[in-house]
N, C-alpha and C positions, 0 to 999 in steps of 0.2 A: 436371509437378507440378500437382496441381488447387489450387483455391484455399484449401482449406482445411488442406492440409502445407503453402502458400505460410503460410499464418498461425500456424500453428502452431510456423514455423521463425523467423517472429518473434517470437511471447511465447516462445520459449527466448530469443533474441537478448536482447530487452529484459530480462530475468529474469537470464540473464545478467552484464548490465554494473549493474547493481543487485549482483547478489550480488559483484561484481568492488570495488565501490567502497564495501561493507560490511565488505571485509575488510582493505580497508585500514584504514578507520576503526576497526575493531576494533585493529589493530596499533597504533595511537596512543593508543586512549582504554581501550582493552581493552573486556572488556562493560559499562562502567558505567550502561550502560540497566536492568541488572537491578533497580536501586532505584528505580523508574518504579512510582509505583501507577494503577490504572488510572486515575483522571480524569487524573493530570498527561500519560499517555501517549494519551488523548483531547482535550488540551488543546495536544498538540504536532500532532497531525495538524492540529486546527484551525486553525490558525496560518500553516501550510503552505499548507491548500488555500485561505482566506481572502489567503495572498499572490500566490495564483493567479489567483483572483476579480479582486485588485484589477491587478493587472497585465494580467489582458486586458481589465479594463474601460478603464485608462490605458492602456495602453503604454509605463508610464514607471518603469525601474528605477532608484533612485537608489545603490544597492549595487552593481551593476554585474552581477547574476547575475538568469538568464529563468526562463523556465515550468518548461525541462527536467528541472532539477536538484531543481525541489521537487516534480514527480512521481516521480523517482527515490526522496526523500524519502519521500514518502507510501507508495509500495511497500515498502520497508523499515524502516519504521515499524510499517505495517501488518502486517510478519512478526513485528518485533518484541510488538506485542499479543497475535498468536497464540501465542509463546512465553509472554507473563507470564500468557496466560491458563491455558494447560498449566502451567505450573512456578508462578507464584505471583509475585510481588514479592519481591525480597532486600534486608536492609541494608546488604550491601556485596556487593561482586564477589564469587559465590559460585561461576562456571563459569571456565573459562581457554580460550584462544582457539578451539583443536581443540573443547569442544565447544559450544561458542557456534556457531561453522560448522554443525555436525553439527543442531543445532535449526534454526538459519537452513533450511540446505538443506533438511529435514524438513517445515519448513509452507512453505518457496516449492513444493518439489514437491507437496504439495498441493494449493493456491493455482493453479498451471500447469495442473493435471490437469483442476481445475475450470473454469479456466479455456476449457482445449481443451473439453471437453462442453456445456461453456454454450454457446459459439459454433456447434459442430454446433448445436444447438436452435434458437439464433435465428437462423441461416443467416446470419452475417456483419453483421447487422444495424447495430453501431459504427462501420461503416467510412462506412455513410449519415449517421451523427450529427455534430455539431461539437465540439471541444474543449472551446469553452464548458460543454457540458451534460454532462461528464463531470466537470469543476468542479463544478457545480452536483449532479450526481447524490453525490458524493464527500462535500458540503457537508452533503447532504440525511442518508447515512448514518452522520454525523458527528456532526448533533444525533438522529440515532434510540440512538445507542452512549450519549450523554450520558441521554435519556432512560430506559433501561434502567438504565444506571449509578442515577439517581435513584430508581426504582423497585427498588433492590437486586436486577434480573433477577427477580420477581415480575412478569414479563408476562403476557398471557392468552392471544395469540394470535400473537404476533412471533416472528421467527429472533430465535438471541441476538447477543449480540457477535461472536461470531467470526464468524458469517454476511456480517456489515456489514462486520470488516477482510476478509471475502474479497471482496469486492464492492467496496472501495473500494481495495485490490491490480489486483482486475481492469480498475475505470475509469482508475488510473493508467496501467499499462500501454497499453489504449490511444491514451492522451494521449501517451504516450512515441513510440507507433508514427505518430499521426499526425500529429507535431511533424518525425520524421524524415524527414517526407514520400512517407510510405508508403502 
């Protein structure tokens, strides 16, 4: 196997266990993300990759949970946006679980697809990087979503939002991968 179905056969892996631990949460909370307008659901990403920052700059969790679990986070958050930006914001739970799944899987496959193409292009290029700057790139795409937001998507020359959750999907993942020790 060359390196690039080596990689390939992890962003399914990691995409995977993301989609695995979404659906549990969905069975306890059902979709109540749907009432997520977009800043609060730019405002939860923040949050995440900021506890990331701050934990690799410490190394000190006092909750007792690592890096792992708020990249997982961040990837399925990041789905989550792709859906509210396709469907919109609801007042109340407006999907049921079946198709909550059905949207999820719909922008992770996505998200995956893009992901395998990018990596052909840049020939692997993440696997040379650090985790840190996959925080920090996450962070970077995180106030570019806000500034858009601000701008009511009236940019001039930027990808929109959804561009930035695939991109910040994509640097989760490989924080995931290379946490795994992969």
């Amino acid at each position: 196997m060359d390196q690039f179905e080596q990689t390939n056969r992890e962003f399914e892996q990691a995409m995977a266990e993301c989609r695995a631990l979404f659906e549990k949460k969905l069975h306890d909370y059902r979709a109540s993300w749907r009432i997520l307008r977009p800043t609060a659901l730019t405002d939860q990403l923040f949050i995440k990759a900021k506890r990331i920052r701050k934990l690799e700059i410490s190394g000190e969790s006092l909750v007792g949970e690592g890096i792992r679990p708020e990249f997982i986070a961040l990837i399925n958050y990041g789905i989550v946006g792709l859906i509210q930006l396709s469907r919109g914001f609801a007042d109340t739970v407006d999907v049921d679980n079946d198709e909550a799944m059905a949207l999820y899987d719909e922008h992770a496959r996505e998200a995956l697809e893009l992901m395998k193409r990018k990596n052909h292009d840049y020939d692997e290029a993440w696997r040379g990087m650090r985790v840190s700057s996959y925080t920090d790139f996450i962070l970077t795409k995180i106030e570019r979503i806000k500034e858009i937001e601000n701008l009511r998507g009236q940019t001039l020359v930027s990808e929109g939002i959804d561009a930035n959750y695939m991109d910040i999907i994509n640097y989760a993942v490989f924080g995931l991968i290379k946490l795994s020790g992969k």
